[in-house]
Structure formats: structure tokens, C-alpha cells
C-alpha positions in Angstrom: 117.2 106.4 82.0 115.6 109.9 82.0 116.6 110.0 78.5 114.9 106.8 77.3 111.8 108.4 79.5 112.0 110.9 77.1 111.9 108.7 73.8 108.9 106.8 75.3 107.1 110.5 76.3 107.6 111.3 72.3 105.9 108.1 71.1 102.8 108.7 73.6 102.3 112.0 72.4 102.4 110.8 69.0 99.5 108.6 69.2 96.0 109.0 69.4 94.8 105.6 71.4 97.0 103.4 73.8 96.4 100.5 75.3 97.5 99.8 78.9 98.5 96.6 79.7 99.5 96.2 83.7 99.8 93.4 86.7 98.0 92.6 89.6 100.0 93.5 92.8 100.2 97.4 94.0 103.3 98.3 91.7 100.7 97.1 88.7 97.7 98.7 90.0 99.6 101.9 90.6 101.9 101.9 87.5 99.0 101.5 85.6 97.1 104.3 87.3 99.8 106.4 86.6 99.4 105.5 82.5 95.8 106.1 83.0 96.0 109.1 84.7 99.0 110.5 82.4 97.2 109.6 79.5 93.7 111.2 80.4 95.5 115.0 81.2 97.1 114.5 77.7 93.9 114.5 76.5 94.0 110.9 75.1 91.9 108.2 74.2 93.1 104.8 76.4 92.0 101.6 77.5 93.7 99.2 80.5 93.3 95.7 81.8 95.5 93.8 84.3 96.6 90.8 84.0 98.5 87.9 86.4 100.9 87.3 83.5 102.3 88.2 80.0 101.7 84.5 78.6 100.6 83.8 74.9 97.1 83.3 75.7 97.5 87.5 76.4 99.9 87.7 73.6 97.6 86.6 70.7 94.6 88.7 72.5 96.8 91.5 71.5 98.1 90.4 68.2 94.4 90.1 67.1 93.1 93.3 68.4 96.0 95.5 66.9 96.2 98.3 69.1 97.8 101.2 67.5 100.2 101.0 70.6 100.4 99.2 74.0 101.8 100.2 76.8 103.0 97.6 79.3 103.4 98.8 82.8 105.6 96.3 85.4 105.7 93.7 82.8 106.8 92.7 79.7 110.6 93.1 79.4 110.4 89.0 78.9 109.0 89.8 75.5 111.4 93.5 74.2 112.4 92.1 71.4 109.7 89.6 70.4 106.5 90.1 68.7 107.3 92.9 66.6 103.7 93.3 65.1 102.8 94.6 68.0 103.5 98.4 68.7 104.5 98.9 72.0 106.4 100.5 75.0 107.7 98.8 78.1 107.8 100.5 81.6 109.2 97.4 84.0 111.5 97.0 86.3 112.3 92.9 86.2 115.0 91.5 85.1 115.6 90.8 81.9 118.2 89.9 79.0 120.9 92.2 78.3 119.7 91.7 74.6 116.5 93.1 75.4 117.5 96.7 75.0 115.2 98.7 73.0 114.3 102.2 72.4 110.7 101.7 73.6 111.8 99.9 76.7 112.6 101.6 80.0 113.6 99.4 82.5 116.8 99.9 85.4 118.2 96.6 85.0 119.2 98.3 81.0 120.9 100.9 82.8 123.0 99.4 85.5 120.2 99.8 87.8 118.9 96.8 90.3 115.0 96.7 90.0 114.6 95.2 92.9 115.4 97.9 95.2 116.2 100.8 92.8 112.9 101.4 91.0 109.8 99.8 90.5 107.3 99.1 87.7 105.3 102.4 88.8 108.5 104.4 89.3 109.8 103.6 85.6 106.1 104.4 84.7 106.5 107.7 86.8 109.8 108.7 85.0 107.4 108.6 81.6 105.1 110.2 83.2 107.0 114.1 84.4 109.0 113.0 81.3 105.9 114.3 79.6 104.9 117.3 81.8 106.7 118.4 84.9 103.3 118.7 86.4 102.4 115.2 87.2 104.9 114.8 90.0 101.9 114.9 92.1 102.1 111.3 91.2 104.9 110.3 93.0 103.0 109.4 96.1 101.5 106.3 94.1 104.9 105.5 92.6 106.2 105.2 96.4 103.2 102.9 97.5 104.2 100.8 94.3 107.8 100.7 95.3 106.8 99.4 99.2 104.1 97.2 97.7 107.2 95.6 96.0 109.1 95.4 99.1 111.9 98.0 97.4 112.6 99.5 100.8 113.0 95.8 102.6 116.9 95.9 101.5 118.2 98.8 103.7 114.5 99.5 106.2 114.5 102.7 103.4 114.0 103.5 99.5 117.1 103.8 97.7 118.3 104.7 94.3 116.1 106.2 91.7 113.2 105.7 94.4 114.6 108.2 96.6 114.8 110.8 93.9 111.0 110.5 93.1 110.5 110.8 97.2 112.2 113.8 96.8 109.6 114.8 94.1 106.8 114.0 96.1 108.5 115.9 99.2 108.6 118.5 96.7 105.7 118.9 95.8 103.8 118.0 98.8 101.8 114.8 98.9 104.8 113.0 100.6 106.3 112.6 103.6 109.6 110.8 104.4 109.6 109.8 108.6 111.5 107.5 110.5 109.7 105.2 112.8 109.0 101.9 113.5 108.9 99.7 110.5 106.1 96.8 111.4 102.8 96.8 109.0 99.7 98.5 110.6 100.9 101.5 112.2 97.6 103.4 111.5 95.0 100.9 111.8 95.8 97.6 114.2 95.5 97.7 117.5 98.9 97.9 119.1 99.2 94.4 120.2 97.9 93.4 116.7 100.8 95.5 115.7 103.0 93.7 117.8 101.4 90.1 117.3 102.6 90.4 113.7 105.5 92.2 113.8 107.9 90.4 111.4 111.6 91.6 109.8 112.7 91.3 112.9 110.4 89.1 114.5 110.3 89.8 118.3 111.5 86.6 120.6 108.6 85.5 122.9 106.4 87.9 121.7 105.5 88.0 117.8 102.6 85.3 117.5 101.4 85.8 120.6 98.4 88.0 121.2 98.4 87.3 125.6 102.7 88.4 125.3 102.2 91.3 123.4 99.2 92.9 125.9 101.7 91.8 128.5 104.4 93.7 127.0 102.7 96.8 126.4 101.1 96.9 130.0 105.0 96.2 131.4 105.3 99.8 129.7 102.7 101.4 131.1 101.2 101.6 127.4 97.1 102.0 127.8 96.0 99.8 125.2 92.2 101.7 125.3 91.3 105.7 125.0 87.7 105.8 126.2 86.0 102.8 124.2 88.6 102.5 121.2 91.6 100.3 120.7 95.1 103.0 120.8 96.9 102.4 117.2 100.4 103.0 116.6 99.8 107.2 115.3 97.4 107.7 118.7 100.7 107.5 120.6 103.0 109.9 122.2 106.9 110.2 121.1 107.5 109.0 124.8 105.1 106.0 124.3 106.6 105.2 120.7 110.2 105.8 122.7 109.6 103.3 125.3 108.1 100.8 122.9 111.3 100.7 120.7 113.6 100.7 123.3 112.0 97.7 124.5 111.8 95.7 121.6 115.3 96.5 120.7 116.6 95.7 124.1 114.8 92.3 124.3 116.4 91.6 120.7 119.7 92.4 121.7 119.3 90.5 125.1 118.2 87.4 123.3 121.2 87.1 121.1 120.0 88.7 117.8 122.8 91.6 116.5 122.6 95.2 116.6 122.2 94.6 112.6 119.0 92.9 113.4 118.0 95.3 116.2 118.2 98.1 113.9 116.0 96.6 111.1 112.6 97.7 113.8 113.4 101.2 112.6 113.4 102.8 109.2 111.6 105.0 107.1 107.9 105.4 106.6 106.2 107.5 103.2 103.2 108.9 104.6 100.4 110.5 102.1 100.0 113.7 103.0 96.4 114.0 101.5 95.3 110.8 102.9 93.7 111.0 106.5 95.6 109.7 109.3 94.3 106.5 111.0 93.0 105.4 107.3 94.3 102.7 105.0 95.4 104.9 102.5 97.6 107.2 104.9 100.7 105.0 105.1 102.4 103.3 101.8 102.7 100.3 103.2 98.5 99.7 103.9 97.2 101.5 100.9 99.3 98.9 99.1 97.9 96.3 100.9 94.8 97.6 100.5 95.7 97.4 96.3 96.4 93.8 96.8 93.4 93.0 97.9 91.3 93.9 94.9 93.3 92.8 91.7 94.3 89.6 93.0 91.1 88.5 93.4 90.0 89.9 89.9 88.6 93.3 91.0 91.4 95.5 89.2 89.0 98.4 88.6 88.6 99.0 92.3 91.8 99.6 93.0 92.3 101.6 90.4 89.5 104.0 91.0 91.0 104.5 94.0 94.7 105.5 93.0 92.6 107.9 90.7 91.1 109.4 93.6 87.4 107.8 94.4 86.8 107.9 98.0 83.4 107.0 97.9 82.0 103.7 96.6 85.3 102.2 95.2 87.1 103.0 98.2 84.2 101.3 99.9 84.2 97.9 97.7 88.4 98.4 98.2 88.0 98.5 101.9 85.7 95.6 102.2 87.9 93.2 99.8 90.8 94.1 102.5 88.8 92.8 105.1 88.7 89.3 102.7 92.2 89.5 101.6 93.5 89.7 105.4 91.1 86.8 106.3 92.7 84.6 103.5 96.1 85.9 104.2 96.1 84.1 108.3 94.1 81.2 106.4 96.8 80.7 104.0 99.7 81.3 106.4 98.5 78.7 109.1 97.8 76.3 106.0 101.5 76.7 104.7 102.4 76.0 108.8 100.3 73.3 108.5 101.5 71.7 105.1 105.0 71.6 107.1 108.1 73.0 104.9 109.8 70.4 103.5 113.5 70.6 103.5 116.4 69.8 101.2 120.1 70.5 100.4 119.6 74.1 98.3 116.0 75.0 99.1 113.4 74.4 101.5 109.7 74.2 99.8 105.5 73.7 100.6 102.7 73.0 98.3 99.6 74.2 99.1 97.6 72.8 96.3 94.2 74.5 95.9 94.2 75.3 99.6 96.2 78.9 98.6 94.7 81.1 95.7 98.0 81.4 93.3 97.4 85.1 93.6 98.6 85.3 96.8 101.1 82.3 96.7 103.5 85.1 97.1 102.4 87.0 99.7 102.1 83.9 101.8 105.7 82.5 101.4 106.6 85.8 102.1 105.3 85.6 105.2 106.2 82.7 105.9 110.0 83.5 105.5 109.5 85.7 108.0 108.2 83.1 110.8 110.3 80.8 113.3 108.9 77.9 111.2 111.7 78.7 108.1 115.5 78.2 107.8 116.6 81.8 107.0 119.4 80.2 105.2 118.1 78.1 102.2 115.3 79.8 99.9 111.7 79.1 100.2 109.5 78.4 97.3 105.5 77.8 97.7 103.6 75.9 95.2 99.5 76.7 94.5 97.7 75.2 92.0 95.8 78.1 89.2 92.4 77.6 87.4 93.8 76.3 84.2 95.5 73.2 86.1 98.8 74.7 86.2 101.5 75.5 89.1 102.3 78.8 90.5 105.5 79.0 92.1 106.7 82.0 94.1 110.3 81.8 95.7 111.6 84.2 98.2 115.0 84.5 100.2 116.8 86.4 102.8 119.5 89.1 101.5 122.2 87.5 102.8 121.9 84.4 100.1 121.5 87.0 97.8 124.5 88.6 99.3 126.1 85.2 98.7 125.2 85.4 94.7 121.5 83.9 94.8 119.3 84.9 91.8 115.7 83.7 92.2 114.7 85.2 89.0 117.6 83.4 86.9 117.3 80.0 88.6 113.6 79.9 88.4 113.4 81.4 84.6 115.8 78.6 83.7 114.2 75.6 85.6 110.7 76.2 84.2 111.7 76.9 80.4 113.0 73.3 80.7 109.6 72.4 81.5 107.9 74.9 79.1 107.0 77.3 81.7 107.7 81.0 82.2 109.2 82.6 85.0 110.9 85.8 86.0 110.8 88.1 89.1 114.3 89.8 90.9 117.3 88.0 92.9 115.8 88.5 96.1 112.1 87.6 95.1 110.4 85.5 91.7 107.9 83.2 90.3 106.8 81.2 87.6 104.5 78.7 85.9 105.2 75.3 85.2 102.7 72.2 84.5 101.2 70.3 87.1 103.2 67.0 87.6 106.3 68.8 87.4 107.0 70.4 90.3 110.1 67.5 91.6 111.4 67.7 88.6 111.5 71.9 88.7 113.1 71.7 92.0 115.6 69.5 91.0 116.6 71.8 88.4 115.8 75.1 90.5 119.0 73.4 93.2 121.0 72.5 90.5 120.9 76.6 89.5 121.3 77.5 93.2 124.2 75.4 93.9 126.2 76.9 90.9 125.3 80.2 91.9 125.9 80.0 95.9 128.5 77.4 96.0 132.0 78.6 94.4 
């Protein structure tokens, strides 16, 4: 792999203006702000736009502009060996056809690698990038909020693989820290019994959900919930109050059944940005990708760009109130799924949300909903929104343990939609695609006939 960084490295420096070409979640937003930035200490002459897929009304955009070369940052292994007229280098971590290798495409999956917990689209970017000059390791703290915006570090409640070697880097150099803690999302800016209230992966029994059990919970432990006028956050506490929090969660887990496998998914490891201010957004990896997702999903790329490259003034102001939009449509579009009621069958379990879910946050949302009491952990959820064009996003999640069992979103959903002239594509544990509207019974048909020859021996 680091040789293949290489290769790429030598055709970057060979050309005088590149094109970026990235996607809209964090690991897009940062892989692509780790071209940009790459490309603007070399000294050369870029562009960059992000896009919510690599379909051919992007493909002839690019054919008839005829960049000298483009670089495609967490997408485009679906198209290695296609479209030759168009000069280009891949940096992706998706899976992809083991007749896709190319010298201009880096990706883990070519190397024996699993890019869906190894390395990211902004880690392979990252590899090109110290591939080039030692000196930009001081990226790796935006490769890391990449890899947990992709959920890399779900799989074992840490970053493995490749990703714990550029952790390392950013140790290194310091703009990283590795701790263990608690692993629920807000830790340095939701209240604690917000904190609690949401706490998913492992839910907590009688308490997740519910805002009056969580206060009661923390007041049990003697936790003050106020300092002077301000609500306490998770980094305002003491090790004894973090201590005695833990314990209690992990004791009322174990005490209502759940394993001490489950128990010990509430601790795990947190990549803090040493630069970043504590209590901020951008502190911990797991909110300054959120904060990411909030701005190119919803078409403002640029914003959270300028603030991987540094701003802290007026983008990170427009960033900060498109978060406080995203979150709002996130509970919307969670209690619409609840509402929508998931629909069971005998391989997969599924809700359409029509235009009442933007489809750029489809994903996020079925996500979430995987982890609530509402889903059977042991069939595979897919959500259905409808996009702007009139088509159907679909975005299919599952636990580990079906892909433990031999699930492969990504394969079953890339075969079920080119039957219907779609595209799709993603990891084992997590994919999507596009299919046309009408066909969605017909794609779930065809999705559970895919599952059922991969799970069933």
C-alpha cells in the first residue's frame, strides 16, 4: 500500500492542475481537505467539488471538461478501470472488484485490507499525502475524524489496522491523542443526561430514551447535573464522577441480562484534537465529524471544508449553525422512521420514508435506528428516501454479528440494483444505492435472495 502511495505521490508532482473530486460525509469532506491542503503546500494549482455519488451525470461533466488529472478521494473504485479518457487517481476505501487493480488506485480492499474498519477514504488520502512529504503528518488528526465519521472504530470500540498506524502519526507528531473512556457521542458538549438519553451501542435498559431516568440516574450517584448556572458535560467531570457513572451503567447492563461482551462495548477509545479547545465541537473526532455532516449533506461542502483547513471564524460559525439544523432533522427523522413502523420479513427488515427523510441523511438515520429497541438486531435494516431527481436512496446497515455470519451489504445491494439499473456499493457491515422509484419490492426481493445465499449455508 505505502508503495502504491508512492506511485500516486509521483503522478501529483508531475502535474501542474488537479482536480478533486470527493463525497459528502466526514471521510469525504476530510479526504478531500487533505488533497486540498496537500496540493496547496506543493505549490499547485487545484480545484474540488463534492458530490453524493460517482453516477454518469458526474461522469460526462468530467469527460467534457478534461482535466489534465482528477483525483477522487473516498469514491470511485466502482469506475478503476472504466473511462480511460479520463486521467485520474483513486484514493477509496470501498469495496470493489478484484479486477479493478490499477497503478493509480489505492484502495485496502487491493491489498488484503478490509475498508471498513482498516482505513478510510481520508486515510488512503493521508498515505498519498506523507507519501509526498513527511511533513504533512500533521494531517492525521483529520484522517482520524474521517475514519470515526465512517464508523471504522465501531468493530472493536477502537481503530484498528492501517488506522492505528496514522494515530500513531498523529501521536507523533502532536495534534492527537488516543484515551480510553466512555464511548457514547457528546462527551464535550451535551448535557450529561442528554449524554445519557442517547447513549446507543450499548443502549442502556430503562434509561436510554428517557430524559426523567437518566436525571434520576445521575442524581442516584450523587452526580450534580449544574456548576453555578451551566449544565456539567461529560469532560467537566472528575475521574471519580466518570468512575461511578461507568460502573453503573455496566452493572445495570450486566444485571439485566446483557453479556460482559456488551458491557464492555460502553468503553473504548476516544482521538481527541489536541489543538481543538475542550468543550468545543471540534475537540473530539467523533463531533467535529458530526459537525462535517452537517454541512455537505445539505449542499454546503465549502463550509466544512474551510473548517478542516483551519477557519475558525465565519465558516466555523455557518458549520456550527448548520449542526444545530442537522441535529434537529436527525430526531425528526428518527421518530419519523419510529413512526413509519419497520416492516419485517424473512432476510431483512425495512422502512420507507418517502420525502419525509432528506436521502442525505437516509443513512445516518437507519443507523440510528439499528441502534433502538424498535429493531431486530438479527436481520439487516435498509431505509428508503426518495432524492430530487425522483429516484430511491437506499442505505442498509447491520449488526457485526450477521456480518460475522458472512453478510455483505455492499455485494448484495450492488447486485440487486444493477438488475434494476441502479448503482450501489458501500462495505459488509454498511452500503447504499440508487434504484428507480417503483422498484423498491422488487429490489428487496432480490437484496434477500443475495442475503440468504450469503448467511444461510
Amino acid at each position: 500500500m505505502l508503495q502504491r502511495a508512492s506511485e500516486l505521490a509521483d503522478i501529483i508532482k508531475k502535474s501542474t492542475k488537479i482536480h478533486i473530486v470527493t463525497h459528502i460525509d466526514a471521510d469525504g469532506i476530510t479526504a478531500g481537505a487533505i488533497a486540498s491542503e496537500t496540493l496547496r503546500r506543493l505549490g499547485k494549482e487545484f480545484t474540488i467539488e463534492c458530490i453524493k455519488q460517482l453516477d454518469e451525470v458526474i461522469i460526462n461533466k468530467l469527460l467534457t471538461e478534461q482535466h489534465e488529472l482528477v483525483w477522487f478521494t473516498d469514491l470511485g473504485s466502482g469506475i478503476s478501470t472504466q473511462y480511460p479518457e479520463i486521467r485520474k487517481i483513486i484514493t477509496d476505501h470501498h469495496e470493489c472488484p478484484a479486477d479493478s487493480d490499477a497503478s493509480f488506485h489505492l484502495n485496502p480492499h487491493l491489498f488484503g485490507r478490509d475498508g471498513s474498519y482498516e482505513l478510510s477514504g481520508a486515510g488512503a488520502t493521508y498515505l498519498v499525502s506523507i507519501a509526498i512529504s513527511q511533513k504533512n503528518k500533521d494531517l492525521a488528526g483529520l484522517a482520524i475524524v474521517g475514519a470515526i465519521g465512517d464508523l471504522q472504530d465501531r468493530r472493536f470500540c477502537e481503530l484498528r489496522g492501517m488506522n492505528a498506524e496514522i494515530v500513531k502519526d498523529g501521536v507523533d507528531v502532536g495534534v492527537l491523542q488516543a484515551v480510553k473512556d466512555i464511548r457514547y457521542f457528546g462527551k464535550e458538549t451535551r448535557p450529561l443526561a442528554k449524554l445519557l438519553q442517547y447513549a446507543s451501542d450499548p443502549l442502556i435498559p430503562g434509561v436510554s430514551g428517557r430524559e426523567d431516568a437518566c436525571v434520576a440516574f445521575l442524581q442516584e450517584l450523587k452526580i450534580p447535573l449544574k456548576e453555578g448556572d451551566s449544565w456539567r458535560t461529560w469532560v467537566d467531570l472528575c475521574k471519580e464522577e466518570k468512575r461511578k457513572i461507568i460502573s453503573g451503567i455496566i452493572q445495570m447492563l450486566l444485571s439485566k441480562g446483557f453479556g460482559y461482551q456488551a458491557a464492555a462495548r460502553v468503553l473504548g477509545e476516544s482521538y481527541l484534537l489536541n489543538k481543538e479547545e475542550e468543550g468545543t465541537e471540534l475537540h473530539e473526532a467523533k463531533e467535529y465529524a458530526t459537525l462535517l455532516n452537517s454541512t455537505a449533506r445539505y449542499g454546503e461542502y465549502e463550509v466544512g471544508l474551510q473548517v478542516c483547513l483551519g477557519d475558525r471564524g465565519k465558516w466555523l460559525k455557518e458549520a456550527l449553525n448548520l449542526l444545530s439544523g442537522h441535529r434537529h432533522n436527525l430526531v425528526e427523522g428518527l421518530q419519523f422512521a419510529k413512526e413509519e413502523k419497520i416492516q419485517k420479513r424473512t432476510y431483512l427488515q425495512f422502512f420507507h420514508a418517502g420525502d419525509g427523510i432528506r436521502d442525505t441523511i437516509i443513512g445516518i438515520v437507519t443507523n440510528m435506528m439499528l441502534n433502538t429497541e424498535d429493531v431486530d438486531k438479527e436481520l439487516p435494516l435498509i431505509g428508503f428516501a426518495l432524492t430530487e431527481n425522483g429516484d430511491v436512496k437506499v442505505s442498509a446497515r447491520a449488526a457485526q454479528s450477521l456480518v460475522d455470519r458472512g453478510l455483505d451489504l455492499a455485494v448484495a445491494l450492488t447486485r440487486a440494483a444493477k438488475e434494476l439499473n441502479g448503482i450501489g456499493g458501500g462495505h459488509n457491515i454498511a452500503a447504499g444505492a440508487t434504484i428507480p422509484k417503483g422498484k423498491e419490492e422488487e429490489f428487496l426481493q432480490l437484496v434477500e435472495r443475495e442475503i440468504k445465499l450469503q448467511i444461510i449455508p
